[in-house]
N, CA, C and O atoms as a GROMACS GRO file, in nm:
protein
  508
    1UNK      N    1   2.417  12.263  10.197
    1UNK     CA    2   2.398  12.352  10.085
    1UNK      C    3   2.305  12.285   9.984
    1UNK      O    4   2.294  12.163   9.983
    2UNK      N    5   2.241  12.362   9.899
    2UNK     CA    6   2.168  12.288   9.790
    2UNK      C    7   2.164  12.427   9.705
    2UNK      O    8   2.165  12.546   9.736
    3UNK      N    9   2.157  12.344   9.564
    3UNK     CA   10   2.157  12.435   9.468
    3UNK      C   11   2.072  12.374   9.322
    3UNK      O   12   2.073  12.254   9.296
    4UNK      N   13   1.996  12.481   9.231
    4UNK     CA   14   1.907  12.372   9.186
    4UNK      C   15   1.922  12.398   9.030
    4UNK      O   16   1.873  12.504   8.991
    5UNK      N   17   1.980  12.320   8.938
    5UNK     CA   18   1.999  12.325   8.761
    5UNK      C   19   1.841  12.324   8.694
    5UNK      O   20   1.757  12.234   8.691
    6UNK      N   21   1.839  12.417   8.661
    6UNK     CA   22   1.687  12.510   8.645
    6UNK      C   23   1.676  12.530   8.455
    6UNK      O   24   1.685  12.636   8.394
    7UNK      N   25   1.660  12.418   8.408
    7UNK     CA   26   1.688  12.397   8.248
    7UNK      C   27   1.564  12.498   8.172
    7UNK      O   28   1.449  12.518   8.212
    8UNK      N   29   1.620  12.541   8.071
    8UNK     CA   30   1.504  12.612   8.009
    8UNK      C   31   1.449  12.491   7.906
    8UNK      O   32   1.451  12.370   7.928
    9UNK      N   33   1.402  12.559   7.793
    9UNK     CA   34   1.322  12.450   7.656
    9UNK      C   35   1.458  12.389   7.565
    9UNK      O   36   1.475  12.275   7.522
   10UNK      N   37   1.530  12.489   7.556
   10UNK     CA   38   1.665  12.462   7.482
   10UNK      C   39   1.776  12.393   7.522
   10UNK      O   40   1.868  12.365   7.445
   11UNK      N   41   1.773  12.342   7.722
   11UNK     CA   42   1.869  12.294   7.832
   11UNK      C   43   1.978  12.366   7.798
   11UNK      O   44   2.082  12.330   7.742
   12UNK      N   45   1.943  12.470   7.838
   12UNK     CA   46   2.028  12.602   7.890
   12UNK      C   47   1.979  12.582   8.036
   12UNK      O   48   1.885  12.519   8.083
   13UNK      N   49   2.085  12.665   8.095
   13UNK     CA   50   2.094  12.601   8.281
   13UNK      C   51   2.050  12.745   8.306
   13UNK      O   52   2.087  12.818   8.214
   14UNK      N   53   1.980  12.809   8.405
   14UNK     CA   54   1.990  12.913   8.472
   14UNK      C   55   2.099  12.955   8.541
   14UNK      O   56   2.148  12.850   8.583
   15UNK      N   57   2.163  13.040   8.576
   15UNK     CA   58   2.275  13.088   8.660
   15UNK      C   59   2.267  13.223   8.702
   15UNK      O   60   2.214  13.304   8.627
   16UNK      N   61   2.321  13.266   8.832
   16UNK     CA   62   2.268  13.375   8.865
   16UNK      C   63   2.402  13.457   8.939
   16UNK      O   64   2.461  13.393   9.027
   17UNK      N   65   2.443  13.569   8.912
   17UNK     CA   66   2.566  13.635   8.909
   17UNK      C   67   2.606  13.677   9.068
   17UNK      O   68   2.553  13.773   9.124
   18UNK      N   69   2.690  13.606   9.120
   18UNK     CA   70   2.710  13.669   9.300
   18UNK      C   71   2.724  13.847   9.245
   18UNK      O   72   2.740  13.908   9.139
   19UNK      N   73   2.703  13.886   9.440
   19UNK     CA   74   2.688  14.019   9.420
   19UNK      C   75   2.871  14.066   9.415
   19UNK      O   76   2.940  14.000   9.493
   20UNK      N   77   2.923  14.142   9.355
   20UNK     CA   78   3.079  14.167   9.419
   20UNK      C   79   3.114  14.258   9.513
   20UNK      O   80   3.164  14.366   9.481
   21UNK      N   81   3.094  14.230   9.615
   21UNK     CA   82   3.120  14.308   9.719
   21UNK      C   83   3.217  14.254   9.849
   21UNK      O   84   3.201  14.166   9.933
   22UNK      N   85   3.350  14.377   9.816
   22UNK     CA   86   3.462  14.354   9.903
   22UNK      C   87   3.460  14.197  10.028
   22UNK      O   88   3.429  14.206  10.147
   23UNK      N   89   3.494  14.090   9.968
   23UNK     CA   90   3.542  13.988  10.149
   23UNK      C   91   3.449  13.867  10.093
   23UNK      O   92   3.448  13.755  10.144
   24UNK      N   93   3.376  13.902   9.989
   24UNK     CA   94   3.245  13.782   9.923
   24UNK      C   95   3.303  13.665   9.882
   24UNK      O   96   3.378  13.697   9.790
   25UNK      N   97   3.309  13.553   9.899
   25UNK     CA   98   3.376  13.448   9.853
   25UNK      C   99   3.311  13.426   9.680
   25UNK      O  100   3.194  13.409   9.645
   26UNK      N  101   3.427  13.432   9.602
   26UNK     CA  102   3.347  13.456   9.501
   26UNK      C  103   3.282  13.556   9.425
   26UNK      O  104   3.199  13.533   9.337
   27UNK      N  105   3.316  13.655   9.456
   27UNK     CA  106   3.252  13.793   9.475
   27UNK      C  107   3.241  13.792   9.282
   27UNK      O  108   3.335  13.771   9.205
   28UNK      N  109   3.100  13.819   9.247
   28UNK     CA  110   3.161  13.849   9.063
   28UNK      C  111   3.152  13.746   8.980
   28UNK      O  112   3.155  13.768   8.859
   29UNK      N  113   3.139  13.620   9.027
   29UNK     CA  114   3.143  13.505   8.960
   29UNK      C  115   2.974  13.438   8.964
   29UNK      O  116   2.881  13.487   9.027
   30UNK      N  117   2.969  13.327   8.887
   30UNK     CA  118   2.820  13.309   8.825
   30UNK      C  119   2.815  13.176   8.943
   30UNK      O  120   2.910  13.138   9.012
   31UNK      N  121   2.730  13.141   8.944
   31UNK     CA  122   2.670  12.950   9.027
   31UNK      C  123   2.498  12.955   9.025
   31UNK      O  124   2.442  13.052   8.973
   32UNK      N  125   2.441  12.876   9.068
   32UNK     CA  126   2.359  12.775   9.087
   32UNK      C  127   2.292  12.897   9.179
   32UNK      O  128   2.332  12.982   9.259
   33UNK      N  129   2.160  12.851   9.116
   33UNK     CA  130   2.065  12.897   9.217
   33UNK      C  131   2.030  12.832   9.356
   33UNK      O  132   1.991  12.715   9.352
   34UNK      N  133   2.040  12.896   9.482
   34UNK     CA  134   2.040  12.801   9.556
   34UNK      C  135   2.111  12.847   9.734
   34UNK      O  136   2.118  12.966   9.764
   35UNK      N  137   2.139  12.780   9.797
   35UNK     CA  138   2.226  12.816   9.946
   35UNK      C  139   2.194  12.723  10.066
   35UNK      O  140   2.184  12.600  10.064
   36UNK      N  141   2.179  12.814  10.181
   36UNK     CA  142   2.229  12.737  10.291
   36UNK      C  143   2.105  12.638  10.360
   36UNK      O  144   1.999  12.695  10.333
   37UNK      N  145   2.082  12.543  10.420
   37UNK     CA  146   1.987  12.485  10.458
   37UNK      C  147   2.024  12.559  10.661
   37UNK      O  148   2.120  12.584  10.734
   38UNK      N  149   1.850  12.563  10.663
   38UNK     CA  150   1.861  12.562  10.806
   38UNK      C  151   1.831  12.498  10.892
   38UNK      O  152   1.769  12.392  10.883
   39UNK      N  153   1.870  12.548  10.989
   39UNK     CA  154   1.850  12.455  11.098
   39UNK      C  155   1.704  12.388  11.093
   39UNK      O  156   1.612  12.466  11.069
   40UNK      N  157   1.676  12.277  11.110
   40UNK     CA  158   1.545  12.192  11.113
   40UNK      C  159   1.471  12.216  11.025
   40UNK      O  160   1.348  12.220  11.030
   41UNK      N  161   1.595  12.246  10.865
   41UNK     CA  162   1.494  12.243  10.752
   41UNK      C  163   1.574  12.100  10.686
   41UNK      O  164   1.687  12.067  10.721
   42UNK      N  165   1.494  12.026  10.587
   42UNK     CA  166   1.517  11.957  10.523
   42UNK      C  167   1.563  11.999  10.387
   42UNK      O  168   1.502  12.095  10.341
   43UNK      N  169   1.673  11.939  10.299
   43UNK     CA  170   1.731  11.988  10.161
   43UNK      C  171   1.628  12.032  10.084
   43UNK      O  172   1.631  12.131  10.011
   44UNK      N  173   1.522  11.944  10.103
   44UNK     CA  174   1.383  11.995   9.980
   44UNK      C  175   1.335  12.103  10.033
   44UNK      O  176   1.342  12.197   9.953
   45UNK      N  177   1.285  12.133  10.142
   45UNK     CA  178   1.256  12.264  10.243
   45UNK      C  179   1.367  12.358  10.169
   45UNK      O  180   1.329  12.441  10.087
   46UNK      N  181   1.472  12.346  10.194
   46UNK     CA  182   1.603  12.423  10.156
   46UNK      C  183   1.597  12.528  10.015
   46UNK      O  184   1.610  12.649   9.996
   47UNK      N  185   1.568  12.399   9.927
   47UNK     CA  186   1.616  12.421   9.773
   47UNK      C  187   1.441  12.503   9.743
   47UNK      O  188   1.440  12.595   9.660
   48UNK      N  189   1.363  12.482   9.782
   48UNK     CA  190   1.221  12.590   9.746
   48UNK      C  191   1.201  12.677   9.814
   48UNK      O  192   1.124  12.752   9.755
   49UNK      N  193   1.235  12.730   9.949
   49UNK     CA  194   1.234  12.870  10.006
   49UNK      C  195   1.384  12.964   9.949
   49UNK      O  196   1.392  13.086   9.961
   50UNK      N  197   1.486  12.885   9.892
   50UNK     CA  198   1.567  12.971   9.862
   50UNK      C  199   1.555  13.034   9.687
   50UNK      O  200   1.592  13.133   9.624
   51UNK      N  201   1.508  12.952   9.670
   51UNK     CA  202   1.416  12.985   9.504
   51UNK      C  203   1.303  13.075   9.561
   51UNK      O  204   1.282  13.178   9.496
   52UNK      N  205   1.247  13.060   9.642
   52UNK     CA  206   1.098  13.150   9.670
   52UNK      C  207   1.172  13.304   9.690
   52UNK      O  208   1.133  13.412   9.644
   53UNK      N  209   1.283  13.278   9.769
   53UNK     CA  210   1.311  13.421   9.849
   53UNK      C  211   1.426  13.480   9.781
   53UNK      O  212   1.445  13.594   9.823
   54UNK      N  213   1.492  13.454   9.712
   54UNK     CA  214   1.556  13.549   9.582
   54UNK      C  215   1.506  13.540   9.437
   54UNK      O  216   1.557  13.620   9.358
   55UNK      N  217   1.440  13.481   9.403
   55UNK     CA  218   1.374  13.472   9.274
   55UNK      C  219   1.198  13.460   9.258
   55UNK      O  220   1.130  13.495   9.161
   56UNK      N  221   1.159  13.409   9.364
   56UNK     CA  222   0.966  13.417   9.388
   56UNK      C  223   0.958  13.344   9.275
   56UNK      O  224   0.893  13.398   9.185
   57UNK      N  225   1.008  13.230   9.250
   57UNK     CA  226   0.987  13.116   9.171
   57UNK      C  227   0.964  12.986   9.277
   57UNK      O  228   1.005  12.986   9.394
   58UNK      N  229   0.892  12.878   9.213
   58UNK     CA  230   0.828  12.731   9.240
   58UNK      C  231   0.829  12.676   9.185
   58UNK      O  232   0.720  12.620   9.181
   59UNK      N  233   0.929  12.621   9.083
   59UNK     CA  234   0.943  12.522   9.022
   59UNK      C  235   0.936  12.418   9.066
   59UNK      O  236   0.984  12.398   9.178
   60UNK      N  237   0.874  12.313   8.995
   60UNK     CA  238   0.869  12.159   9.035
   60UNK      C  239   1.049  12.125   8.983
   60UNK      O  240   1.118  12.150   8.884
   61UNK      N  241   1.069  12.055   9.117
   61UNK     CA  242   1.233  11.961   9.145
   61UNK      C  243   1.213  11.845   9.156
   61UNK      O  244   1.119  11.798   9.220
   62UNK      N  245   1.313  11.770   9.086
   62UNK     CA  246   1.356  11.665   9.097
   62UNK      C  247   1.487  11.638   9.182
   62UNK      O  248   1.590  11.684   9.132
   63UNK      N  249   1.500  11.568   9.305
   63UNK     CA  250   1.671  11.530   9.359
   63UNK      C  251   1.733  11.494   9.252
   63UNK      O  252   1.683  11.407   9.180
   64UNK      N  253   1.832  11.542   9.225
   64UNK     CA  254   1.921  11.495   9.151
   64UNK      C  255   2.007  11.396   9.247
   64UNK      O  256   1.965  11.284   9.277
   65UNK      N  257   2.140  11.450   9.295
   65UNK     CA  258   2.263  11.364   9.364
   65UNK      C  259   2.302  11.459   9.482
   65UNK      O  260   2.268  11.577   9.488
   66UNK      N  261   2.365  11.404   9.563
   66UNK     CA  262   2.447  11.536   9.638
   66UNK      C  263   2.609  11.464   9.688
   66UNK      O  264   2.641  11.346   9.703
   67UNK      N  265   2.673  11.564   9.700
   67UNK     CA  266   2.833  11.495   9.683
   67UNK      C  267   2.876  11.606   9.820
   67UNK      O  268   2.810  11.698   9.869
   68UNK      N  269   3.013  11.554   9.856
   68UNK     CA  270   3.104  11.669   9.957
   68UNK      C  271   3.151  11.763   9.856
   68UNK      O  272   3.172  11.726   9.741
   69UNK      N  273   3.168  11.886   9.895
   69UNK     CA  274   3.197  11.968   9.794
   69UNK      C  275   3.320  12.058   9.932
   69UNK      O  276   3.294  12.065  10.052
   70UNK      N  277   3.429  12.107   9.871
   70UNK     CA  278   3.515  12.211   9.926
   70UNK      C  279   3.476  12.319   9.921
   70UNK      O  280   3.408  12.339   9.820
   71UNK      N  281   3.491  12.426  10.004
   71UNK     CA  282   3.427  12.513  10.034
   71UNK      C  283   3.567  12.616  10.137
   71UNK      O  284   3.567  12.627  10.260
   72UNK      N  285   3.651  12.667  10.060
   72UNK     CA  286   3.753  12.784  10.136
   72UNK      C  287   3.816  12.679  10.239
   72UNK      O  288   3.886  12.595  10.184
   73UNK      N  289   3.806  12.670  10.356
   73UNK     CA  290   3.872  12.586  10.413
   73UNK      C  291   3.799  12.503  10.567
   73UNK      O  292   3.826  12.479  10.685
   74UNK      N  293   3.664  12.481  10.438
   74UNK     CA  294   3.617  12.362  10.522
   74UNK      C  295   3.515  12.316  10.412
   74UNK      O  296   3.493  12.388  10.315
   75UNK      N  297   3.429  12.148  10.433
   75UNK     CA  298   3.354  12.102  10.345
   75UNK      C  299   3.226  12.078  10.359
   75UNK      O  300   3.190  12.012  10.456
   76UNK      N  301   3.158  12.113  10.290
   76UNK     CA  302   2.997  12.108  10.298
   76UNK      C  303   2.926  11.968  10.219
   76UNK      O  304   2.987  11.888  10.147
   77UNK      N  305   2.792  11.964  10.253
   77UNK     CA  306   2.719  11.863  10.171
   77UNK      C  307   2.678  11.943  10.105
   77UNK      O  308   2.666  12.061  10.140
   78UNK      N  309   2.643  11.889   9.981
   78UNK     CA  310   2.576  11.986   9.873
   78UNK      C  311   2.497  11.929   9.790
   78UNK      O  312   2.545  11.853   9.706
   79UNK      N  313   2.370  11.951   9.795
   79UNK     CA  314   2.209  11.849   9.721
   79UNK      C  315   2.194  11.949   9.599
   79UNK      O  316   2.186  12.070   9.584
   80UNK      N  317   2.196  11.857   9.536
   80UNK     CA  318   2.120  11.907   9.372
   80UNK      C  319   2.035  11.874   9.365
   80UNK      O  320   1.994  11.767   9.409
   81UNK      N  321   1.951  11.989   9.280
   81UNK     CA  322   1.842  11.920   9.191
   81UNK      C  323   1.760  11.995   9.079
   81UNK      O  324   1.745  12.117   9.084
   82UNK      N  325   1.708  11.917   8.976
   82UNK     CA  326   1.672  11.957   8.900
   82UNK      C  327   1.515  11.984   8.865
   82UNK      O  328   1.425  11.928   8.928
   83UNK      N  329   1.491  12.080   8.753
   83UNK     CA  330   1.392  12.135   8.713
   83UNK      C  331   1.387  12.178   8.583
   83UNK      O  332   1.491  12.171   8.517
   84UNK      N  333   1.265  12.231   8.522
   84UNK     CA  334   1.213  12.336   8.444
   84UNK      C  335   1.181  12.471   8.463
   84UNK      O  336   1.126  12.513   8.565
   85UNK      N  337   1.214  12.536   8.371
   85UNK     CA  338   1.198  12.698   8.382
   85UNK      C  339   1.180  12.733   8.247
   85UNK      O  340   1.275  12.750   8.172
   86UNK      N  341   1.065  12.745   8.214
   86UNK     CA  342   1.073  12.834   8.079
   86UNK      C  343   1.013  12.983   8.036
   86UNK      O  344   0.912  13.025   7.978
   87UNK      N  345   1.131  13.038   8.098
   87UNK     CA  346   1.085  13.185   8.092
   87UNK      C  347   1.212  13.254   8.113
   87UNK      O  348   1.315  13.236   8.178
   88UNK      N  349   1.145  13.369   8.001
   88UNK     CA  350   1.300  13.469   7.987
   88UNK      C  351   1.385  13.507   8.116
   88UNK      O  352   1.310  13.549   8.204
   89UNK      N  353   1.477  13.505   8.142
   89UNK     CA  354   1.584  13.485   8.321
   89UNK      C  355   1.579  13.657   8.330
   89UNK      O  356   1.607  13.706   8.439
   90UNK      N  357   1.538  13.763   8.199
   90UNK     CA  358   1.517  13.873   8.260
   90UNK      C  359   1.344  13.912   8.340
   90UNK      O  360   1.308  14.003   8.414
   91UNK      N  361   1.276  13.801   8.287
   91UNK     CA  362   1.151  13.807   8.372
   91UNK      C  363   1.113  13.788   8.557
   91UNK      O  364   1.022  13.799   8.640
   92UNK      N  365   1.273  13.751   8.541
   92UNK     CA  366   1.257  13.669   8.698
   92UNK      C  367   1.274  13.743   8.745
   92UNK      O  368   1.379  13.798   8.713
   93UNK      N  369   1.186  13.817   8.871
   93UNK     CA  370   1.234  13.892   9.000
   93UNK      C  371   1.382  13.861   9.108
   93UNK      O  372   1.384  13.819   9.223
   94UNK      N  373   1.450  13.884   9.052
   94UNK     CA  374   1.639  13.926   9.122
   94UNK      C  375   1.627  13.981   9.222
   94UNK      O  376   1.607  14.103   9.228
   95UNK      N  377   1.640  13.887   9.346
   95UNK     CA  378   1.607  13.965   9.497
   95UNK      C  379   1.750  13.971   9.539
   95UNK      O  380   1.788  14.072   9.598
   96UNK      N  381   1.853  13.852   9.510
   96UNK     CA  382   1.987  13.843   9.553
   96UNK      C  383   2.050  13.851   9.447
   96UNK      O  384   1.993  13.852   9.338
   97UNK      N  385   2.193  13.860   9.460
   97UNK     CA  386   2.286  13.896   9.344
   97UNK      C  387   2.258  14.018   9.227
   97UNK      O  388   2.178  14.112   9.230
   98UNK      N  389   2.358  13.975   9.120
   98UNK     CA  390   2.376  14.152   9.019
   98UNK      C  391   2.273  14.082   8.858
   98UNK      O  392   2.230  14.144   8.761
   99UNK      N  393   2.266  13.969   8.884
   99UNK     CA  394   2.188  13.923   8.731
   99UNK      C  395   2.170  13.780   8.768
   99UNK      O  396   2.207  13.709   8.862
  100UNK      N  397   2.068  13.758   8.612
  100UNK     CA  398   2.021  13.615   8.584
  100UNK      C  399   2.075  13.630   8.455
  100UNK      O  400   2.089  13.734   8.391
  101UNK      N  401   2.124  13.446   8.403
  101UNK     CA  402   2.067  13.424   8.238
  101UNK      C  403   2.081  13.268   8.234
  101UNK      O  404   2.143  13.200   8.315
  102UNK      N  405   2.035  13.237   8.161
  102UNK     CA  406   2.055  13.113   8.130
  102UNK      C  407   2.200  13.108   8.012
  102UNK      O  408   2.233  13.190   7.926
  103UNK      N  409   2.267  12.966   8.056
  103UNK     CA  410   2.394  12.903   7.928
  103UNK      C  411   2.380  12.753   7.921
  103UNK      O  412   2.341  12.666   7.999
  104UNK      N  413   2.422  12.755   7.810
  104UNK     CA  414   2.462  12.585   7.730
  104UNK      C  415   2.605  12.572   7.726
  104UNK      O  416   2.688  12.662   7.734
  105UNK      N  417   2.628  12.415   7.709
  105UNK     CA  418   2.705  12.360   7.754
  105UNK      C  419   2.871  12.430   7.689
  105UNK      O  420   2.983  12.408   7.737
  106UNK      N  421   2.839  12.506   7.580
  106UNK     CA  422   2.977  12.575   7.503
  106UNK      C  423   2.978  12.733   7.626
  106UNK      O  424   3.084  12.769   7.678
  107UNK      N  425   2.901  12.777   7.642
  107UNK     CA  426   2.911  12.890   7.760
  107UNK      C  427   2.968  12.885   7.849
  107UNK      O  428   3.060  12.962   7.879
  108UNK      N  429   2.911  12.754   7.941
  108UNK     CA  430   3.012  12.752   8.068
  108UNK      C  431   3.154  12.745   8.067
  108UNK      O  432   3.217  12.760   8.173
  109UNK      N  433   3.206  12.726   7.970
  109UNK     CA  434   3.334  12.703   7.953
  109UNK      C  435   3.406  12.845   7.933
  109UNK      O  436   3.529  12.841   7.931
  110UNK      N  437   3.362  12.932   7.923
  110UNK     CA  438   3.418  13.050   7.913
  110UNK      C  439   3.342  13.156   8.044
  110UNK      O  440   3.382  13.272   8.050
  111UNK      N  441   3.249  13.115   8.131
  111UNK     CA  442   3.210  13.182   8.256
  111UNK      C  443   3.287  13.133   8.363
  111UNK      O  444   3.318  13.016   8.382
  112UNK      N  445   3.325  13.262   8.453
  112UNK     CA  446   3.389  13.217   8.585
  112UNK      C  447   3.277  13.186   8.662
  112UNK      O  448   3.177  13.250   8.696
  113UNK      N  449   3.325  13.056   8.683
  113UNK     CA  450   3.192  13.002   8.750
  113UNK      C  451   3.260  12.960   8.919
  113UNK      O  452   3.377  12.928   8.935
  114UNK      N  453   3.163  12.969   9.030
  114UNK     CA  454   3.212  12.962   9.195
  114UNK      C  455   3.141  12.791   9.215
  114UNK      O  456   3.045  12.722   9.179
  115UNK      N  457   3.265  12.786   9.300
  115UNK     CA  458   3.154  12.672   9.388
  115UNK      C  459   3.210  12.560   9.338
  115UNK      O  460   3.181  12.456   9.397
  116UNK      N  461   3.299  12.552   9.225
  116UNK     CA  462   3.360  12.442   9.173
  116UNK      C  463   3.229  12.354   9.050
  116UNK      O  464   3.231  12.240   9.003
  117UNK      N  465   3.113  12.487   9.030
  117UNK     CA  466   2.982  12.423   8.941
  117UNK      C  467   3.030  12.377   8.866
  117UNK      O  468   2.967  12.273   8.847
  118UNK      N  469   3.168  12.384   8.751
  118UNK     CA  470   3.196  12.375   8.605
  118UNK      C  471   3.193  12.227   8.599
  118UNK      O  472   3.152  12.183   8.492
  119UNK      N  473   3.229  12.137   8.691
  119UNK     CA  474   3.265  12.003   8.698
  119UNK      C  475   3.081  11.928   8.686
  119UNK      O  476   3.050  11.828   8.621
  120UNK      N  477   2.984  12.016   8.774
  120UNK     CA  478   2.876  11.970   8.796
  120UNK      C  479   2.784  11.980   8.661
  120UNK      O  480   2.697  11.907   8.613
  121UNK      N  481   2.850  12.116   8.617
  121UNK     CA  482   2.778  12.126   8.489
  121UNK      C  483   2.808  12.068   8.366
  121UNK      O  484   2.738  12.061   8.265
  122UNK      N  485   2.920  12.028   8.389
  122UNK     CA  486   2.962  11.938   8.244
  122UNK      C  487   2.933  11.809   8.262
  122UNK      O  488   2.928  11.724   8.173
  123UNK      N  489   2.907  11.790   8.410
  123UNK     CA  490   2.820  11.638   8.430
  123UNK      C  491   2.692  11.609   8.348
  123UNK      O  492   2.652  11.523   8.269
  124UNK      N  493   2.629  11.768   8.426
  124UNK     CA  494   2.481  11.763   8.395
  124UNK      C  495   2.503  11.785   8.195
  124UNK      O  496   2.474  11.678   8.141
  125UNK      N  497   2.524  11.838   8.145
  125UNK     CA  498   2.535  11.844   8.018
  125UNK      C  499   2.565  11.728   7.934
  125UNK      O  500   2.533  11.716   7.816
  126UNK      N  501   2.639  11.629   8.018
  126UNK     CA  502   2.663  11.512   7.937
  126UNK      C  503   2.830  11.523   7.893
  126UNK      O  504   2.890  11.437   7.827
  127UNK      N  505   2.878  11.625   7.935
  127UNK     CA  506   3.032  11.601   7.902
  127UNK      C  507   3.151  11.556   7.988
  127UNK      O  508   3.263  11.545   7.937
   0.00000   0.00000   0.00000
C-alpha cells in the first residue's frame, strides 16, 4: 500500500473522503491519498499513478517511512510519502471517492479517519 501526506502552504494535509457504499471497508470515512501497488510496480511507481488516476495530479514526493500497518484481518506494508500541493482541494479533479479538503493538526482530531491515519498524522504534525 502507499499513501501520500500532500501539505498545502499552511501544512494542512490533503484527505480525500472514501466512497460509502454498502461492504466498503471504511465506507464514509476520510484517509490518505493513495492505494494498492501492483504487481511489478515499485512503491514510487505506486504512489504517482495512483495520484495520476484519481486526482490527475504530479506532485513531486519525497519517501517518507513505511511501517506494517493492520488491515481487517490481515497486514499490509504501507510507504509514505510526502509532498506539496498548493491549490484549492476543490480544484482537484475527484475521479475516486465523495470529496477532497485539506486539515490541520486540531481537525484530525475530530474526523473519522480509516486506515488507522490518526496515529500517522499526529506523527506527521509533530504531536
Amino acid at each position: 500500500m502507499v499513501s501520500a501526506l500532500l501539505a498545502n502552504a499552511r501544512g494542512d494535509v490533503l484527505l480525500q473522503l472514501r466512497d460509502d457504499r454498502p461492504g466498503l471497508l471504511f465506507a464514509g470515512h476520510w484517509t490518505l491519498p493513495g492505494g494498492y501497488v501492483e504487481p511489478g510496480e515499485t512503491p514510487d511507481e505506486a504512489i504517482r499513478r495512483e495520484l495520476r488516476e484519481e486526482m490527475g495530479i504530479a506532485p513531486h514526493l519525497t519517501y517518507w517511512r513505511s511501517y506494517l500497518a493492520p488491515r481487517a484481518d490481515y497486514v499490509v506494508r504501507q510507504h509514505l510519502y510526502t509532498g506539496r500541493l498548493d491549490v484549492p482541494a476543490g480544484s482537484i479533479p475527484l475521479r475516486e471517492g465523495q470529496a477532497l479538503r485539506f486539515a490541520g493538526p486540531d481537525e484530525i482530531e475530530r474526523l473519522p479517519l480509516a486506515f488507522g491515519f490518526l496515529d500517522v498524522l499526529r506523527e506527521f504534525f509533530g504531536r
